[in-house]
VOKOLDO-580083 format. One record per residue (C-alpha): residue in one letter; z, y, x; residue number from 1. Coordinates in nm, 3 decimals, decimal comma. Layout:
% VOKOLDO-580083
<atom aa="a" c3="Z" c2="Y" c1="X" i="NUM"/>
...
This chain:
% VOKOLDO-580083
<atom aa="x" c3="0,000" c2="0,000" c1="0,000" i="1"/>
<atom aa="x" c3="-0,100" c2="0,341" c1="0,120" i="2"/>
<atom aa="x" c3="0,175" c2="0,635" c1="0,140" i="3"/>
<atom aa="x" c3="0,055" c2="0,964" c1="0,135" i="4"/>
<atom aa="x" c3="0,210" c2="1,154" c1="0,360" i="5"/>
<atom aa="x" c3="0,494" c2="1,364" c1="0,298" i="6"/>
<atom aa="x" c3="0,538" c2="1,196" c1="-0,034" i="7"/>
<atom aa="x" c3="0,920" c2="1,170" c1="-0,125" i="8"/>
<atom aa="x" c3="0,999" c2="0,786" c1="-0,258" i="9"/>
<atom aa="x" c3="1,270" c2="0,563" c1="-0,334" i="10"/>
<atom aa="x" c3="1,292" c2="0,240" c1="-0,172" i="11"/>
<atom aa="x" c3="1,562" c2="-0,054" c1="-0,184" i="12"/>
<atom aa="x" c3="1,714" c2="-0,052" c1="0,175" i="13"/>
<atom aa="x" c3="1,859" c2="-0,412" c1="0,306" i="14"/>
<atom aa="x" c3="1,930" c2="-0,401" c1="0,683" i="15"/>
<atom aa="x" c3="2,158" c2="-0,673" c1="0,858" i="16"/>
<atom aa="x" c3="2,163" c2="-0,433" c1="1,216" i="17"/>
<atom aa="x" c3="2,556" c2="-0,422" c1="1,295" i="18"/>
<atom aa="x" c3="2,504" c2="-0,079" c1="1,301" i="19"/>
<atom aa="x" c3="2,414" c2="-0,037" c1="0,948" i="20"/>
<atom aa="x" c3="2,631" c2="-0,245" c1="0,784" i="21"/>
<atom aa="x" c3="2,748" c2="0,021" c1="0,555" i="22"/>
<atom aa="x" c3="2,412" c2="0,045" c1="0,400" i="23"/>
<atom aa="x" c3="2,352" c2="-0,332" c1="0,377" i="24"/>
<atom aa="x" c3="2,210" c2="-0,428" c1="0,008" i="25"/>
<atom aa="x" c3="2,232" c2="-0,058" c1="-0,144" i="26"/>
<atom aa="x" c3="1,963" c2="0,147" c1="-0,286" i="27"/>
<atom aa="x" c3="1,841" c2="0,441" c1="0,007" i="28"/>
<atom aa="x" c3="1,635" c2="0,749" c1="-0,058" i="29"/>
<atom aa="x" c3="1,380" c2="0,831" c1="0,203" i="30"/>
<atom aa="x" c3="1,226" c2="1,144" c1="0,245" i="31"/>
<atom aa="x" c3="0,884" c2="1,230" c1="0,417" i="32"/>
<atom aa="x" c3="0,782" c2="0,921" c1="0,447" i="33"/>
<atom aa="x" c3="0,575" c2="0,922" c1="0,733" i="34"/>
<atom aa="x" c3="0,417" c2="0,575" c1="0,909" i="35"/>
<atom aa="x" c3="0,721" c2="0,361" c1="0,971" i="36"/>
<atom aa="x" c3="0,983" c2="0,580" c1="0,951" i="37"/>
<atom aa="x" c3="1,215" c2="0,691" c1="0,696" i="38"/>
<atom aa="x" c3="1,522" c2="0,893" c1="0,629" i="39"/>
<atom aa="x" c3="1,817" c2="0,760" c1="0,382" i="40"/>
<atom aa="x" c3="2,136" c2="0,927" c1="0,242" i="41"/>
<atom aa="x" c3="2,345" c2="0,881" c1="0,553" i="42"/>
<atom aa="x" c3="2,126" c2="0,861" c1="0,869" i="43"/>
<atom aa="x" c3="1,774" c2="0,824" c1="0,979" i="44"/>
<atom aa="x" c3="1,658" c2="0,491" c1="0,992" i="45"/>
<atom aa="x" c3="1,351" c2="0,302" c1="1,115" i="46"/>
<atom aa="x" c3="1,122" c2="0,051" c1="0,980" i="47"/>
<atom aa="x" c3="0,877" c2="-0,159" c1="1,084" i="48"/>
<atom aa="x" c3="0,531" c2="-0,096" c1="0,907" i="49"/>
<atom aa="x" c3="0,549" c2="-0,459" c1="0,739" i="50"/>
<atom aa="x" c3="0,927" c2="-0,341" c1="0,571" i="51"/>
<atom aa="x" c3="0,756" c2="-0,093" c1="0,341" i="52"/>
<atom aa="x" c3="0,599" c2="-0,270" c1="0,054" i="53"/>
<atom aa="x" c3="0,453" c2="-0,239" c1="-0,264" i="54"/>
<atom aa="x" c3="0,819" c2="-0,381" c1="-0,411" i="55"/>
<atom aa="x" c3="1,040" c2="-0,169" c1="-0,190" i="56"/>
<atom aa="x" c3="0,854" c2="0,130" c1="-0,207" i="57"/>
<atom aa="x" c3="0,797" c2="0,376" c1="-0,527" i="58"/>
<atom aa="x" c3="0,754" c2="0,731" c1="-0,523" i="59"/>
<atom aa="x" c3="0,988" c2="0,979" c1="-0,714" i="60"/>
<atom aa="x" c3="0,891" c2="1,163" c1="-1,004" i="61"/>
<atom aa="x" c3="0,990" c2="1,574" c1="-0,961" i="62"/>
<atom aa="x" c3="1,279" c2="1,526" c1="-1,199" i="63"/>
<atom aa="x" c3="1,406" c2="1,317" c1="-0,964" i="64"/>
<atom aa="x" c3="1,388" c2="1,478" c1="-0,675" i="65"/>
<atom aa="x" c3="1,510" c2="1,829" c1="-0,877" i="66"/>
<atom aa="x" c3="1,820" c2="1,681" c1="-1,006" i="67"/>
<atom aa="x" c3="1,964" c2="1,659" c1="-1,377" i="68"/>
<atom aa="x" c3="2,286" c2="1,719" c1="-1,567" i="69"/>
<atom aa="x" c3="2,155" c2="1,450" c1="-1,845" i="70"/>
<atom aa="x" c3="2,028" c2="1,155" c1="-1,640" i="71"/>
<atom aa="x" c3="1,890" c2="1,027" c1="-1,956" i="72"/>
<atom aa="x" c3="1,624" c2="1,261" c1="-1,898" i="73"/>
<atom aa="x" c3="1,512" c2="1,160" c1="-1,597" i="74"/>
<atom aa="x" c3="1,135" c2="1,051" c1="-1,620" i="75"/>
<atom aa="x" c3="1,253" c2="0,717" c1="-1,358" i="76"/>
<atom aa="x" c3="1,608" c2="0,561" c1="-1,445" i="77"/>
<atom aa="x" c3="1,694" c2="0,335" c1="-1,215" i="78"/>
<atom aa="x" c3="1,928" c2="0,270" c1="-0,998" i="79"/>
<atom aa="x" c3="1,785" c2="0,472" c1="-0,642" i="80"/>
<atom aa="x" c3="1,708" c2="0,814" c1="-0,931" i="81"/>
<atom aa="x" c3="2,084" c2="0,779" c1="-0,999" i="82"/>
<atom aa="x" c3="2,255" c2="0,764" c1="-0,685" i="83"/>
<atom aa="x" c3="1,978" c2="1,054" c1="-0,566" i="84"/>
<atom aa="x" c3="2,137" c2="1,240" c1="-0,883" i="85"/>
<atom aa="x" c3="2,459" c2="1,210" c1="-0,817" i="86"/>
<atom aa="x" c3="2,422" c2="1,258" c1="-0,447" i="87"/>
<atom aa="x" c3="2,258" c2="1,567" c1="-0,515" i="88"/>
<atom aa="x" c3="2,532" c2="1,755" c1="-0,762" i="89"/>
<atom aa="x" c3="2,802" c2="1,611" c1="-0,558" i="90"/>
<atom aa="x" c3="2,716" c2="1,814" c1="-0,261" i="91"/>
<atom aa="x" c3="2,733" c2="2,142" c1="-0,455" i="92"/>
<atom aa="x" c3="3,054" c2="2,022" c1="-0,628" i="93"/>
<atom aa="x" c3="2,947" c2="1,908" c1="-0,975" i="94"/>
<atom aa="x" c3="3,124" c2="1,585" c1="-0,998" i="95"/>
<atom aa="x" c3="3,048" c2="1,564" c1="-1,360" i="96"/>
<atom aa="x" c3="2,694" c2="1,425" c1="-1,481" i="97"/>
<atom aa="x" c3="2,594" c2="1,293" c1="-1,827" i="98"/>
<atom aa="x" c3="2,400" c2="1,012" c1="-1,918" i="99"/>
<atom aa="x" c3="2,367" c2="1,106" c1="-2,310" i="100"/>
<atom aa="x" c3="2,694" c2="1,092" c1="-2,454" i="101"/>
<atom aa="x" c3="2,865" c2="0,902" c1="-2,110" i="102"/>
<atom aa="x" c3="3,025" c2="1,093" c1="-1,872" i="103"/>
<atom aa="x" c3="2,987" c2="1,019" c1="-1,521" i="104"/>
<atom aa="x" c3="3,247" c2="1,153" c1="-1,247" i="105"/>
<atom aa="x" c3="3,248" c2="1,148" c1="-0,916" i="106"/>
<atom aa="x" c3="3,600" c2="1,187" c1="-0,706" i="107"/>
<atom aa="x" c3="3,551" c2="1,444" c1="-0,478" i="108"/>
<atom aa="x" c3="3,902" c2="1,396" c1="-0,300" i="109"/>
<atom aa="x" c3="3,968" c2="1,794" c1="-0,323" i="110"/>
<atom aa="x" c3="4,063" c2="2,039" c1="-0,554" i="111"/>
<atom aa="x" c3="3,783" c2="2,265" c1="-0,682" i="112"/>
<atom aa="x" c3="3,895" c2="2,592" c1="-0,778" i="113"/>
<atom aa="x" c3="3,883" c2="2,664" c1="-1,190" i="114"/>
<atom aa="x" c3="3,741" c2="2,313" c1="-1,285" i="115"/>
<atom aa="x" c3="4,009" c2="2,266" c1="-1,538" i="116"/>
<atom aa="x" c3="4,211" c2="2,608" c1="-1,568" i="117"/>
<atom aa="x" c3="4,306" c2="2,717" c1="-1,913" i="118"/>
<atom aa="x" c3="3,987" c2="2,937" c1="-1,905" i="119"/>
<atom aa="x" c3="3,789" c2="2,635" c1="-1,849" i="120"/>
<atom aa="x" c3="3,999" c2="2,427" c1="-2,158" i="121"/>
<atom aa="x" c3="3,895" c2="2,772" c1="-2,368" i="122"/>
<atom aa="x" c3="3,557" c2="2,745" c1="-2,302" i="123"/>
<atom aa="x" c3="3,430" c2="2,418" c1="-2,404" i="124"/>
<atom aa="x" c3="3,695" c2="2,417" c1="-2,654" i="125"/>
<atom aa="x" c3="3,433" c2="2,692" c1="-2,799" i="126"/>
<atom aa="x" c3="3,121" c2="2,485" c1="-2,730" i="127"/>
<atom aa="x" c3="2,988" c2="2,160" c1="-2,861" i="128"/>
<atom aa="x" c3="2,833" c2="1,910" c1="-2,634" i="129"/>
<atom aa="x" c3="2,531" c2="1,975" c1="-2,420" i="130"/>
<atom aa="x" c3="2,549" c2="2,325" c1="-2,476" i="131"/>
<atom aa="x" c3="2,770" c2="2,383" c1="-2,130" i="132"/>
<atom aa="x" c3="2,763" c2="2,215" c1="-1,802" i="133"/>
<atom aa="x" c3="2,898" c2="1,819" c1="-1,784" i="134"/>
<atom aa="x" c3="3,254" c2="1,832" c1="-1,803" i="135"/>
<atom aa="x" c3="3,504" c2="1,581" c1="-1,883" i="136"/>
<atom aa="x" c3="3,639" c2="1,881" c1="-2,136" i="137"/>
<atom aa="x" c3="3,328" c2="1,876" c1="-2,313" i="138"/>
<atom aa="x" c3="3,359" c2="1,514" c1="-2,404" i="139"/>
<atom aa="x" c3="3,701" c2="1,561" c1="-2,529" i="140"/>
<atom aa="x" c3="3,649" c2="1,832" c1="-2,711" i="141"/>
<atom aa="x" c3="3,369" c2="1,659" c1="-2,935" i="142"/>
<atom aa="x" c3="3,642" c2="1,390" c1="-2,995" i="143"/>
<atom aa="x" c3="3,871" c2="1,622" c1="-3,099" i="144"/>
<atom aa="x" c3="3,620" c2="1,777" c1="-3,309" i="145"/>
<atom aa="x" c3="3,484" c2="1,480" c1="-3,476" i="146"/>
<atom aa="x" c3="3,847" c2="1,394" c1="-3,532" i="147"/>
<atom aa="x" c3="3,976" c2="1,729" c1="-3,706" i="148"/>
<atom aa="x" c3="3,623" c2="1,757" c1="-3,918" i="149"/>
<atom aa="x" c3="3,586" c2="1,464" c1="-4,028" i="150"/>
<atom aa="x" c3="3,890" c2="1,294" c1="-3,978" i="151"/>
<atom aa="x" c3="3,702" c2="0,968" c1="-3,828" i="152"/>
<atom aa="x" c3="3,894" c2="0,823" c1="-3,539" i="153"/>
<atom aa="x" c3="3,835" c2="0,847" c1="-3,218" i="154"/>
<atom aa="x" c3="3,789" c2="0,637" c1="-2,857" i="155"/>
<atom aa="x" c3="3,746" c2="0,753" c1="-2,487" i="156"/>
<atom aa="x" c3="3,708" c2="0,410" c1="-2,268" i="157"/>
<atom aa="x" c3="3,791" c2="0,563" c1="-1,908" i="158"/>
<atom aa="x" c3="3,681" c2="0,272" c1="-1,619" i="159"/>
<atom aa="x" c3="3,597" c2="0,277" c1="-1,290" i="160"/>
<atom aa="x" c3="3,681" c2="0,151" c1="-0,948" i="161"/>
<atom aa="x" c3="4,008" c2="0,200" c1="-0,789" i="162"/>
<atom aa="x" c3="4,028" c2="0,552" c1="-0,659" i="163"/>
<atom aa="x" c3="3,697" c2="0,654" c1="-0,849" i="164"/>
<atom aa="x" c3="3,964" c2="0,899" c1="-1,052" i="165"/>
<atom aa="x" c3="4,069" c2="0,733" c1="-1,432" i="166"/>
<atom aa="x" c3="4,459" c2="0,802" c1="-1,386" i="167"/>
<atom aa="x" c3="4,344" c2="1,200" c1="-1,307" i="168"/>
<atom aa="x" c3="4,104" c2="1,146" c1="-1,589" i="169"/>
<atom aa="x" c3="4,336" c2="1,062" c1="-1,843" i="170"/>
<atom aa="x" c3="4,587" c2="1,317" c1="-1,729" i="171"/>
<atom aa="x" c3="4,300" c2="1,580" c1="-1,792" i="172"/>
<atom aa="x" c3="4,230" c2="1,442" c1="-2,179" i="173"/>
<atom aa="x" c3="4,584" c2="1,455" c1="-2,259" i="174"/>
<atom aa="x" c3="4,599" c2="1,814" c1="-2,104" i="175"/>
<atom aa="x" c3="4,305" c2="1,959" c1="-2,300" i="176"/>
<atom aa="x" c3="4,445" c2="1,750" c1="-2,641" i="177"/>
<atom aa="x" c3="4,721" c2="1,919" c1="-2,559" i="178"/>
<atom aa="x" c3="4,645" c2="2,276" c1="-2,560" i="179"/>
<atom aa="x" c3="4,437" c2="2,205" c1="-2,870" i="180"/>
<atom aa="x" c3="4,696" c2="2,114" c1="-3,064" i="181"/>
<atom aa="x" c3="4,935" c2="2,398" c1="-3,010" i="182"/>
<atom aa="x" c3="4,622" c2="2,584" c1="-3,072" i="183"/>
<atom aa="x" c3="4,573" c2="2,422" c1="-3,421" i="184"/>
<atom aa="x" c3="4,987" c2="2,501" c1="-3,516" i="185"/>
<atom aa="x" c3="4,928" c2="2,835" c1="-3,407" i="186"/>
<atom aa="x" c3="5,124" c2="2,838" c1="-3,105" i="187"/>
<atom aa="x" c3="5,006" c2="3,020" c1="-2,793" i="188"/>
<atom aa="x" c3="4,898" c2="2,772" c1="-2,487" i="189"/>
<atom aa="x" c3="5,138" c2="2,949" c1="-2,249" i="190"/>
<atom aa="x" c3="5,447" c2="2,848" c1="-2,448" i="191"/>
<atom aa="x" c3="5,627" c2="2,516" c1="-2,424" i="192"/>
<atom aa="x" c3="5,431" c2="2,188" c1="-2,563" i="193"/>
<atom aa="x" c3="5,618" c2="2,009" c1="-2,831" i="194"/>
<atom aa="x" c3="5,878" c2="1,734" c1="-2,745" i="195"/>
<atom aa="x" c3="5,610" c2="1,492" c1="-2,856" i="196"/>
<atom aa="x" c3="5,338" c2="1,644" c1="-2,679" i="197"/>
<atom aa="x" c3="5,579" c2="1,644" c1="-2,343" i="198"/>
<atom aa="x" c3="5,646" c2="1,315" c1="-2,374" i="199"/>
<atom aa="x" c3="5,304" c2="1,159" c1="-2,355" i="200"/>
<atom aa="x" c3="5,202" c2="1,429" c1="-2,069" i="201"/>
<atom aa="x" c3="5,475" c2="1,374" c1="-1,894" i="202"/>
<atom aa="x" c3="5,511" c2="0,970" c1="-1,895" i="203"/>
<atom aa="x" c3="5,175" c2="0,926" c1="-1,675" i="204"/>
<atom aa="x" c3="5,444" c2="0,992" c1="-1,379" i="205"/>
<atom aa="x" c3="5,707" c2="0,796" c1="-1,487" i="206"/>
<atom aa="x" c3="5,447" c2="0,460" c1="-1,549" i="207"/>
<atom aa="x" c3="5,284" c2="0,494" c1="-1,196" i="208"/>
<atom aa="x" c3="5,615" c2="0,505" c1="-1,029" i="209"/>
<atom aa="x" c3="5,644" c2="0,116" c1="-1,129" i="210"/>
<atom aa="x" c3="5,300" c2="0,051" c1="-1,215" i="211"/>
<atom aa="x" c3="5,131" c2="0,164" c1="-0,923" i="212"/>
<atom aa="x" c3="5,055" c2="-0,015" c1="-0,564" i="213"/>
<atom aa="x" c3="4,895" c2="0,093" c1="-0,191" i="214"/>
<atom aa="x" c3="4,541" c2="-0,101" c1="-0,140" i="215"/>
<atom aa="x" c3="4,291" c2="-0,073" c1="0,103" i="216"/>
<atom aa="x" c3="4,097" c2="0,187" c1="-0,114" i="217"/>
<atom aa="x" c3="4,359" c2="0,407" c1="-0,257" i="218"/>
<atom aa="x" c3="4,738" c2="0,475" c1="-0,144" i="219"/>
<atom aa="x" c3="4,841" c2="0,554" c1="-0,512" i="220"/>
<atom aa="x" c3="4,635" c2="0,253" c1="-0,728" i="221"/>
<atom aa="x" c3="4,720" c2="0,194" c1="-1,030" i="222"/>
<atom aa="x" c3="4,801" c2="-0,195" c1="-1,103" i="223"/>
<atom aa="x" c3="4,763" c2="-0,178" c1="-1,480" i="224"/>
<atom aa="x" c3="4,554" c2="-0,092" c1="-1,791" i="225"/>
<atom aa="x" c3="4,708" c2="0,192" c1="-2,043" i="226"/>
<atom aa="x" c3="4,593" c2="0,174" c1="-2,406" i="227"/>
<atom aa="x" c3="4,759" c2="0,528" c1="-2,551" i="228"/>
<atom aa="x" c3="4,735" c2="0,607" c1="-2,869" i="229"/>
<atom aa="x" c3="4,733" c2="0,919" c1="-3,025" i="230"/>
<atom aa="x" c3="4,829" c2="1,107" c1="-3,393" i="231"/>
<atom aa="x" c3="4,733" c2="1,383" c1="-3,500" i="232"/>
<atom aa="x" c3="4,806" c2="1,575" c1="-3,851" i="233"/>
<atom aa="x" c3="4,549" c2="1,696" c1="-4,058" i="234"/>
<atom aa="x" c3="4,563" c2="2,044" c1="-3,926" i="235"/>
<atom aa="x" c3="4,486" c2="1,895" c1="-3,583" i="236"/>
<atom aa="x" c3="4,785" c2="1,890" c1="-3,403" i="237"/>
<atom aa="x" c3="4,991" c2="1,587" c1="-3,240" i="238"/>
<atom aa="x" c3="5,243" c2="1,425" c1="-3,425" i="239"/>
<atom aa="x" c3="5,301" c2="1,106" c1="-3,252" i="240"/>
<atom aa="x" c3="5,149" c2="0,840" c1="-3,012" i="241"/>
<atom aa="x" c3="5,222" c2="0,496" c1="-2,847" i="242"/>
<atom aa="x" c3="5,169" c2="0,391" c1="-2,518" i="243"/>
<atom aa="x" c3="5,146" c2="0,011" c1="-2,435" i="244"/>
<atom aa="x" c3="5,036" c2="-0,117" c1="-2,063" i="245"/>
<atom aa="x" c3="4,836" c2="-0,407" c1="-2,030" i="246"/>
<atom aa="x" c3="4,711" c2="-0,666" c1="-1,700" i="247"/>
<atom aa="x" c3="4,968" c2="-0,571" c1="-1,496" i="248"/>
<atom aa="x" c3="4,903" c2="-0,736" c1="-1,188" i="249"/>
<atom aa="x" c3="5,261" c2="-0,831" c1="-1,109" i="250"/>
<atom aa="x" c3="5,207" c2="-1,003" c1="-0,766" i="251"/>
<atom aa="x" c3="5,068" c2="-0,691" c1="-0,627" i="252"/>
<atom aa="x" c3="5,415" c2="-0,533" c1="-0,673" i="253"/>
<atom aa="x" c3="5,719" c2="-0,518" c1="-0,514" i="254"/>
């Protein structure tokens, strides 16, 4: 298969060099493909002219290569356009990306200023989804929406790999369902949350401090599931909720 040159592709990367075991079986981006060499996420790497075939080889379309808050509207979803995505936002600091109504976040191991201020739980409180940038806020809020309106119930499934950010996730929802409802009983979000509202916030700590176990990929990992549920009153704020912890991996504890 001929490459133009210049032509920006994505190609499935498999090396075995010792030196590269990091990117062993992963999906690569190369840029500029020119002859035999190419250029991944991490580091430049070479290939020999018979490595670059017709199945490793496909070139990006411009949505791609632009980057996307909605992934679902990328013109080639797979798994190289993804990672390329993410990659992308990550190194300007958007850790959030949708794919439709999923939420995809990224940990960036830092605190970026104003991500989820009041101001920021004020904003997309205001806005419904898709009409501000990703945010786990915005998915939230059309929970809480959907919930007040219409009085369906709701569900937020939170997974991911250990460190990849769900304990800091869930911390966030509760925050943001928090302000709401002292919003919806009329109390300003600078005074005091309710007793019930306290509790839930406040028993995230008080779970990890047995719950939670050092492992190779995070110091602080949690060792259990939470299921937490939530109620709210008609008028939209919370007047009750149950925790229960599930698959707690007991010989991982002290």
């Amino acid at each position: 298969m001929l490459i133009p040159e210049l032509l920006k592709v994505s190609f499935l990367l498999s090396l075995k060099r010792p030196d590269c075991n990091r990117l062993a079986n992963t999906s690569g981006l190369c840029y500029f493909v020119k002859a035999t060499l190419s250029v991944s996420v991490f580091q430049a790497v070479y290939l020999q002219q018979a490595e670059v075939n017709r199945e490793k080889v496909s070139p990006m379309h411009q949505s791609s290569i632009d980057g996307v808050e909605d992934m679902s509207t990328l013109a080639e979803l797979h798994e190289a356009a993804i990672m390329h995505n993410l990659h992308q936002r990550y190194q300007k600091d958007n850790i959030y990306t949708n794919i439709g109504s999923i939420l995809a976040a990224v940990n960036p191991y830092k605190q970026i200023r104003g991500l989820y201020d009041l101001s920021a739980v004020e904003l997309y409180s205001q806005h419904h989804l898709g009409e501000l940038p990703p945010h786990i806020f915005a998915i939230v809020n059309e929970c809480y929406r959907c919930l007040w309106k219409r009085h369906d119930s709701q569900c937020v499934l939170i997974s991911g790999e250990s460190g990849a950010g769900k304990t800091e996730s869930t911390k966030l929802l509760l925050q943001f369902l928090s302000v709401m409802s002292q919003n919806s009983a009329g109390t300003p979000p600078t005074e005091k949350t309710t007793r019930v509202e306290q509790a839930i916030v406040q028993s995230s700590p008080i779970m990890e401090a047995f719950g939670n176990a050092k492992t190779v990929y995070n110091n602080n990992s949690s060792r259990f599931g939470k299921f937490i549920q939530l109620h709210f009153s008609q008028s939209g704020n919370i007047q009750g909720g149950c925790i229960v912890d599930c698959i707690l991996l007991r010989a991982h504890m002290l």
